[in-house]
LOLUM-466092 format. One record per residue (C-alpha): residue number from 1; x, y, z. Coordinates in nm, 3 decimals. Layout:
<sites>
<nr->NUM; c1->X; c2->Y; c3->Z> .
...
</sites>
This chain:
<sites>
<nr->1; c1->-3.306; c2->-1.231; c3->4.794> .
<nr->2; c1->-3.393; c2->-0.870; c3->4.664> .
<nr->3; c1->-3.070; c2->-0.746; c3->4.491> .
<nr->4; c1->-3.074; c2->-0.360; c3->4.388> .
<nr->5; c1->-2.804; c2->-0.257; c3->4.166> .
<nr->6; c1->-2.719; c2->0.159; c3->4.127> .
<nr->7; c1->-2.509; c2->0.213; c3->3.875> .
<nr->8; c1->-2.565; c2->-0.043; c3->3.520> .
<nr->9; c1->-2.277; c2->0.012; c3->3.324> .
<nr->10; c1->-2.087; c2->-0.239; c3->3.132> .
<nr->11; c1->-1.935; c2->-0.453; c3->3.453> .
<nr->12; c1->-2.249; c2->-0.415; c3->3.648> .
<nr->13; c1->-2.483; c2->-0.539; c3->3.351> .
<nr->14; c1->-2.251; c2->-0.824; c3->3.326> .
<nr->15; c1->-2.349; c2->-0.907; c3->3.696> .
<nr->16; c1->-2.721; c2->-0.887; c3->3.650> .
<nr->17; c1->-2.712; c2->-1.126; c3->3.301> .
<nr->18; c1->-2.485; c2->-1.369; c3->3.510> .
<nr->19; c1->-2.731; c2->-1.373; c3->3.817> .
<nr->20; c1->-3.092; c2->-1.270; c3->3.683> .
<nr->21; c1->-3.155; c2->-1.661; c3->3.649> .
<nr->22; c1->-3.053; c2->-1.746; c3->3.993> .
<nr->23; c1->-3.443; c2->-1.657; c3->4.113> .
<nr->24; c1->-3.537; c2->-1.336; c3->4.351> .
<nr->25; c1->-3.571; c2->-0.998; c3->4.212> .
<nr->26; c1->-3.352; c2->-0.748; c3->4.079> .
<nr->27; c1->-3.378; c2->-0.382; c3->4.083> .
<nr->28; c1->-3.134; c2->-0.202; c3->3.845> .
<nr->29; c1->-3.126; c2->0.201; c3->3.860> .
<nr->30; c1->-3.197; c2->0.431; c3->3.581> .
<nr->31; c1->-2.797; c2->0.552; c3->3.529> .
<nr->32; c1->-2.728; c2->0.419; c3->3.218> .
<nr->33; c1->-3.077; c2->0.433; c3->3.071> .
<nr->34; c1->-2.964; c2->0.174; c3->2.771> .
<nr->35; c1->-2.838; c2->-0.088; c3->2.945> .
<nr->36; c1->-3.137; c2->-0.090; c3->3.200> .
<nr->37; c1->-3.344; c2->-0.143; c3->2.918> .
<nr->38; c1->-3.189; c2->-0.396; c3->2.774> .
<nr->39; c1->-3.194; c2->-0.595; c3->3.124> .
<nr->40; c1->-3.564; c2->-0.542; c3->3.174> .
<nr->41; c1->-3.626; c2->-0.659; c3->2.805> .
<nr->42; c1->-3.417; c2->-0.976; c3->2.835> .
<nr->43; c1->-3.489; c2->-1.087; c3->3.196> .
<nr->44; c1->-3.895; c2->-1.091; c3->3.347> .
<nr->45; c1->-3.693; c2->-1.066; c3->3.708> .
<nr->46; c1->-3.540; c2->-0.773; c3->3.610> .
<nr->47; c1->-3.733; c2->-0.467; c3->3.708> .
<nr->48; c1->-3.572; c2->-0.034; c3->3.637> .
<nr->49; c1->-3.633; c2->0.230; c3->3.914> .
<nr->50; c1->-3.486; c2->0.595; c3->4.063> .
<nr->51; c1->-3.192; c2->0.489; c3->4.279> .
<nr->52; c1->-3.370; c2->0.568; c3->4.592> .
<nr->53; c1->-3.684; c2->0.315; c3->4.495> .
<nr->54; c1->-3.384; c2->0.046; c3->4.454> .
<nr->55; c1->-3.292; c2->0.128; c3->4.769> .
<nr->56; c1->-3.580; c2->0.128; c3->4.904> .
<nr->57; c1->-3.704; c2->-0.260; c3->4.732> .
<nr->58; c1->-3.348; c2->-0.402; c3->4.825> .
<nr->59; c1->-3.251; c2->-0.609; c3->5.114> .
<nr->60; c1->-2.898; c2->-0.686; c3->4.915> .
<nr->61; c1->-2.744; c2->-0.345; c3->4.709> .
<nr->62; c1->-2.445; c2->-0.420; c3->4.435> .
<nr->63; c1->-2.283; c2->-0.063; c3->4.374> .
<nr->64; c1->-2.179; c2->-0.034; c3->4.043> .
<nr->65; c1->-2.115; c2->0.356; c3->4.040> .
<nr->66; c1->-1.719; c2->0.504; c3->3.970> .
<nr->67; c1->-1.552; c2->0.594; c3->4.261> .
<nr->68; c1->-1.491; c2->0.939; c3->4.188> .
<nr->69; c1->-1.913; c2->1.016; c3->4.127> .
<nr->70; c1->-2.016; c2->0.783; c3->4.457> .
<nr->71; c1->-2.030; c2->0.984; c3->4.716> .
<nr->72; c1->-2.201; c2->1.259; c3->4.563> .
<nr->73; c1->-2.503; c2->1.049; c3->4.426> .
<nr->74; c1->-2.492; c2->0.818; c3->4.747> .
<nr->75; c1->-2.517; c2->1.120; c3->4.953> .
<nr->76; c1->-2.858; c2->1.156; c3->4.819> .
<nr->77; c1->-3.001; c2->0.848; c3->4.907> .
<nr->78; c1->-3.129; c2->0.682; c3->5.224> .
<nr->79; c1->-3.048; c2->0.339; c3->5.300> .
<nr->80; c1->-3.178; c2->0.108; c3->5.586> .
<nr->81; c1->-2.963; c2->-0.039; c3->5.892> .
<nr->82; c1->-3.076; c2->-0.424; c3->5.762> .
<nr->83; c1->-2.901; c2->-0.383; c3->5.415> .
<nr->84; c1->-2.595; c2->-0.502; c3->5.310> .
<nr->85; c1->-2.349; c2->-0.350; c3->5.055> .
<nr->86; c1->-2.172; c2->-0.482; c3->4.774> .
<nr->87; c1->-1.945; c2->-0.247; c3->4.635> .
<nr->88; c1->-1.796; c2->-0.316; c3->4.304> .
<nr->89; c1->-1.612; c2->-0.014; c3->4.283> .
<nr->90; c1->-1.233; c2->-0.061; c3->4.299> .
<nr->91; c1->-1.134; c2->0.261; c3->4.441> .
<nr->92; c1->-1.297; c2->0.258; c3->4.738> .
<nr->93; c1->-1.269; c2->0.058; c3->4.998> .
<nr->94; c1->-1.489; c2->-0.091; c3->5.269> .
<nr->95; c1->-1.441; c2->0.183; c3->5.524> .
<nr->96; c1->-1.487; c2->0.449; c3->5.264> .
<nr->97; c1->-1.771; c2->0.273; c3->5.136> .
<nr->98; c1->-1.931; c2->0.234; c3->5.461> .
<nr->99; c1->-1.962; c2->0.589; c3->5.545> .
<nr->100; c1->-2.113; c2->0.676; c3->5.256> .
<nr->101; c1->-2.416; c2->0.413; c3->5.291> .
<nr->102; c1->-2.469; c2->0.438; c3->5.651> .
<nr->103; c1->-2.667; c2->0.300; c3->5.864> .
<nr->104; c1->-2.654; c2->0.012; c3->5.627> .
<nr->105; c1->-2.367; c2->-0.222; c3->5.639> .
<nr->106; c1->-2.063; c2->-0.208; c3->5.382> .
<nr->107; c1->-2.049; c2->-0.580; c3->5.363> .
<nr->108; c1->-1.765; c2->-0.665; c3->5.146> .
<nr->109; c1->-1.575; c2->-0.563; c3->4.780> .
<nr->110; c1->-1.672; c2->-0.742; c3->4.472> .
<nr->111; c1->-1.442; c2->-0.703; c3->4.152> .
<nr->112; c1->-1.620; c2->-0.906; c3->3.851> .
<nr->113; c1->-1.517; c2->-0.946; c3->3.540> .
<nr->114; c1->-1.753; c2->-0.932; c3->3.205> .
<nr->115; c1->-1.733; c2->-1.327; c3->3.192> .
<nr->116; c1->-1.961; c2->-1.340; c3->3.446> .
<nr->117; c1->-2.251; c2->-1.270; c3->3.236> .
<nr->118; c1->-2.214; c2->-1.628; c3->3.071> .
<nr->119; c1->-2.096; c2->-1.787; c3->3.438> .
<nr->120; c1->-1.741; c2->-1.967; c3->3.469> .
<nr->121; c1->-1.554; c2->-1.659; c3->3.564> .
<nr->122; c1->-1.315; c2->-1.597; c3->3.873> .
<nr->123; c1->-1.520; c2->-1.275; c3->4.128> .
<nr->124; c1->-1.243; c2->-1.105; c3->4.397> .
<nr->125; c1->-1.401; c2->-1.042; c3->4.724> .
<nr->126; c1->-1.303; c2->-0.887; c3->5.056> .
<nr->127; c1->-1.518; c2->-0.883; c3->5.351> .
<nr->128; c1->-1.808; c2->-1.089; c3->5.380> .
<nr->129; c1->-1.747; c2->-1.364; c3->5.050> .
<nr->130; c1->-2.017; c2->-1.569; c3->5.204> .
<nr->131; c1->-2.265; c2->-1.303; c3->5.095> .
<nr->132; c1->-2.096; c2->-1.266; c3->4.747> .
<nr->133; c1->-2.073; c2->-1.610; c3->4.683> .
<nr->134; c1->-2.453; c2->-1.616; c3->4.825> .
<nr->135; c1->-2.474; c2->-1.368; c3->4.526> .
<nr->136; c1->-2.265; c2->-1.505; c3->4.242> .
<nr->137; c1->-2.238; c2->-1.833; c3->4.275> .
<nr->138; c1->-2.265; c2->-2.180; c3->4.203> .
<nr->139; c1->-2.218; c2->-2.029; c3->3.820> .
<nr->140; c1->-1.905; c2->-1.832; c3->3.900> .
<nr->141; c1->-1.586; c2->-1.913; c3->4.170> .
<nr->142; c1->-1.501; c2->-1.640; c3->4.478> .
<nr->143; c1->-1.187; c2->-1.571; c3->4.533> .
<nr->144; c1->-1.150; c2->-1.424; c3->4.867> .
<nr->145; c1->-0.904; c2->-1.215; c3->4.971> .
<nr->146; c1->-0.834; c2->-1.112; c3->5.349> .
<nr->147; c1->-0.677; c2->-0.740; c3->5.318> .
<nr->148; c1->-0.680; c2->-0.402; c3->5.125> .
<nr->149; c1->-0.325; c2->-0.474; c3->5.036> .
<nr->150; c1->-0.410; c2->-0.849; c3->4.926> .
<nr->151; c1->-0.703; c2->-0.669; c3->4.698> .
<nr->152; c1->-0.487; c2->-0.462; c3->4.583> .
<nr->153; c1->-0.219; c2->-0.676; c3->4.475> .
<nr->154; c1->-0.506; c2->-0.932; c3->4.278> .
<nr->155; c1->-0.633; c2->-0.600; c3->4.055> .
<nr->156; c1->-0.313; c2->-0.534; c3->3.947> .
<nr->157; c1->-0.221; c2->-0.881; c3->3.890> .
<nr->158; c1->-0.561; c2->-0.928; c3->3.679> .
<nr->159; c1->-0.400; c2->-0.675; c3->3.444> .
<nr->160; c1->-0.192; c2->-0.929; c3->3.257> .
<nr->161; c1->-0.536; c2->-1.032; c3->3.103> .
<nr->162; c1->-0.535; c2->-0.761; c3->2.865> .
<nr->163; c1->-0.175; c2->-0.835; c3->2.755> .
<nr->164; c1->-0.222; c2->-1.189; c3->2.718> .
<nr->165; c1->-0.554; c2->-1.139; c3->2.512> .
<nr->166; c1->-0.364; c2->-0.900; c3->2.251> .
<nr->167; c1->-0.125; c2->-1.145; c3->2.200> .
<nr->168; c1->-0.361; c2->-1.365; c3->2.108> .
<nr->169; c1->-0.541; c2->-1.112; c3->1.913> .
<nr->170; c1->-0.186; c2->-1.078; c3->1.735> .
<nr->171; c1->-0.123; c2->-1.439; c3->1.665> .
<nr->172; c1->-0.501; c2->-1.453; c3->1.519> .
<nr->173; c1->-0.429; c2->-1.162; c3->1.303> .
<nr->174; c1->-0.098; c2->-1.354; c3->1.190> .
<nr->175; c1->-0.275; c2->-1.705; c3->1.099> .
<nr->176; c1->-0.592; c2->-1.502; c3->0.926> .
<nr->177; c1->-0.484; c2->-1.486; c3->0.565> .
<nr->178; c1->-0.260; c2->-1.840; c3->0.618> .
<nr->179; c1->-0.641; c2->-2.005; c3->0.695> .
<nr->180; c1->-0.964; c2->-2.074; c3->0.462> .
<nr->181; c1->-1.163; c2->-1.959; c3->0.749> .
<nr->182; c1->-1.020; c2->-1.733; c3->1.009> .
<nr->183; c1->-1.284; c2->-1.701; c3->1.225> .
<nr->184; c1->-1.210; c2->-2.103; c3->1.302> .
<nr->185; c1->-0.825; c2->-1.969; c3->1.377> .
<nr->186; c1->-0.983; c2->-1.738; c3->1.621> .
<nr->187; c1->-1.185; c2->-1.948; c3->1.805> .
<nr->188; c1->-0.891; c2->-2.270; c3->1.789> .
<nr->189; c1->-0.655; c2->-2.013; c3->1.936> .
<nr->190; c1->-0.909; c2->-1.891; c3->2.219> .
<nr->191; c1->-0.996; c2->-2.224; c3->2.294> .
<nr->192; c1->-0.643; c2->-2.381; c3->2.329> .
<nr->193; c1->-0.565; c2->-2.063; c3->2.589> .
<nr->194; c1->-0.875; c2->-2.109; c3->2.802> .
<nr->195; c1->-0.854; c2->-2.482; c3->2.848> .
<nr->196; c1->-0.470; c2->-2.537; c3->2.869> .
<nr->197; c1->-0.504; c2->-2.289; c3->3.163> .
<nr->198; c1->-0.780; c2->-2.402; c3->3.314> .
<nr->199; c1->-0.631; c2->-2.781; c3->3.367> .
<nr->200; c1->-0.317; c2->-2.654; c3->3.492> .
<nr->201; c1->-0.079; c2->-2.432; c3->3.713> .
<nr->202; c1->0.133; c2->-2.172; c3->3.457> .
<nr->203; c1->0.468; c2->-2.311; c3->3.563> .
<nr->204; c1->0.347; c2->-2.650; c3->3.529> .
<nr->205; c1->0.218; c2->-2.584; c3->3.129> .
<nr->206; c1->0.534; c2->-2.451; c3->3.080> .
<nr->207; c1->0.707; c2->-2.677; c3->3.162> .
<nr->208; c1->0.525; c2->-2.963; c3->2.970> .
<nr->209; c1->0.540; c2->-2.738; c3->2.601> .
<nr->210; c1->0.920; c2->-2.673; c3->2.692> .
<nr->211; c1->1.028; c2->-2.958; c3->2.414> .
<nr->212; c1->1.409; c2->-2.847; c3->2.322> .
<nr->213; c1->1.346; c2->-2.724; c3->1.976> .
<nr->214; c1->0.996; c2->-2.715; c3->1.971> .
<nr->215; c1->0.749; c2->-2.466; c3->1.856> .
<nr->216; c1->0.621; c2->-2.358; c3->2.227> .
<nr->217; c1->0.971; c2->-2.331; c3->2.349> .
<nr->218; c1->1.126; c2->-2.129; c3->2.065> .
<nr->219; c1->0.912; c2->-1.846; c3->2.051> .
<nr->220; c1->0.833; c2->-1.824; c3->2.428> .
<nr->221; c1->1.263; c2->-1.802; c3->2.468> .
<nr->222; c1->1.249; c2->-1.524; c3->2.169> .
<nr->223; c1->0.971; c2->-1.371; c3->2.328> .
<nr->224; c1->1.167; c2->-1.364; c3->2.686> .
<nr->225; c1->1.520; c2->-1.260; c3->2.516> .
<nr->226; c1->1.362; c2->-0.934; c3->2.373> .
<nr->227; c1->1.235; c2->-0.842; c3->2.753> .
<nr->228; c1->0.853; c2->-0.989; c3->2.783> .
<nr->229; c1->0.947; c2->-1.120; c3->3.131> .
<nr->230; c1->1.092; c2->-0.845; c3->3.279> .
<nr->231; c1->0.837; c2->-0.559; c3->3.098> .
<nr->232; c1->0.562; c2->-0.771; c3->3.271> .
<nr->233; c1->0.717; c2->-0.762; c3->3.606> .
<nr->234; c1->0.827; c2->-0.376; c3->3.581> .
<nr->235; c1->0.468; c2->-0.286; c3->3.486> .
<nr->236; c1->0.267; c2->-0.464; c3->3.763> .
<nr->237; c1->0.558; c2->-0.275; c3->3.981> .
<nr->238; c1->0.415; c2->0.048; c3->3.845> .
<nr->239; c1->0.061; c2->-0.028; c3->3.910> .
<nr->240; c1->0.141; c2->-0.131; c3->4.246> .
<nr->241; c1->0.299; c2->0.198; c3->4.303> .
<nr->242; c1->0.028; c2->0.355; c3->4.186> .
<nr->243; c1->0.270; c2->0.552; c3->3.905> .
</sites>
């Protein structure tokens, strides 16, 4: 598969590190001159052209460009009627990405996340997730989604990520000067998140660290008396309503 990717900024590096190992070539544009260098220095697969010679060496294209700039640099570009579109831009969607890379096909939304540069991390498609998983995968897990309104629903719900790591940023910061080597704190704290969710449903881990009296329990019910429950609820409300 030749994969061209316009548009290398943070998210869409991410994507090339994660899948420049898979074999085939990759063809990243010249936007974002720094990290297009530091793809074609760390990967021989990895090859840095003008957006229209991506095009143009692509039978697979991963847009990585903001919304708001797309149709304006798209517009200046010719695509084929064989290629298929991956857009990775999260506010467009398919229909408004199709007519700006006509005559080639707007194949399906892909929303990464910067774990997929070292693999294991959950990829949101709509459309055609055979050809993102064709993309991403067997390193990373496609979740597909069937509507606008389902995508929709999944970004904001993603959200809570940023929340949940500050907290855990916050409890780090706490046990620091309590430890002989923080850093370890870190990482134990990190660790015990990732894998206690990964084995197990939310509802279900709560349950099992609800102990009456216990650690877990106590500061998840202070935590819930001073609001945390219902600010989290009231703020993906927001973002669904697009306030």
């Amino acid at each position: 598969m030749r994969i061209g990717v316009i548009g290398t900024g943070t998210i869409a590096s991410a994507v090339v590190r994660g899948i420049a190992g898979q074999g085939g070539r990759i063809t990243v544009s010249e936007r974002s001159a720094r990290h297009a260098r530091a793809l074609v220095e760390a990967f021989d697969t990895v090859t840095v052209a003008p957006n229209q010679a991506v095009i143009d060496q692509s039978d697979v294209i991963l847009l990585g460009l903001m919304a708001e700039t797309a149709p304006d640099i798209l517009a200046a570009l010719a695509f084929r009627p064989d290629q298929r579109v991956v857009s990775m831009m999260a506010g467009a969607s398919l229909a408004e990405v199709a007519a700006m890379v006509a005559p080639a096909r707007a194949s399906a939304i892909m929303l990464p996340f910067p774990g997929i540069a070292s693999g294991g991390s959950p990829v949101i498609a709509q459309g055609d997730a055979g050809l993102v998983r064709s993309v991403v995968t067997p390193a990373n897990t496609v979740y597909a989604v069937e509507t606008p309104e389902e995508l929709a629903a999944y970004l904001c719900a993603q959200a809570v990520l940023s929340p949940v790591a500050r907290l855990a940023e916050d409890a780090a910061a706490w046990l620091a000067p309590r430890l002989s080597d923080p850093d370890a704190g870190d990482a134990f704290l990190r660790h015990l998140l990732s894998s206690s969710l990964a084995n197990a449903r939310a509802g279900a881990l709560v349950a099992s660290l609800n102990t009456p009296g216990g650690y877990n329990q106590r500061l998840r019910v202070m935590l819930e008396q001073r609001g945390m429950r219902d600010a989290l609820r009231n703020g993906l409300d927001t973002l669904e309503a697009g306030e």
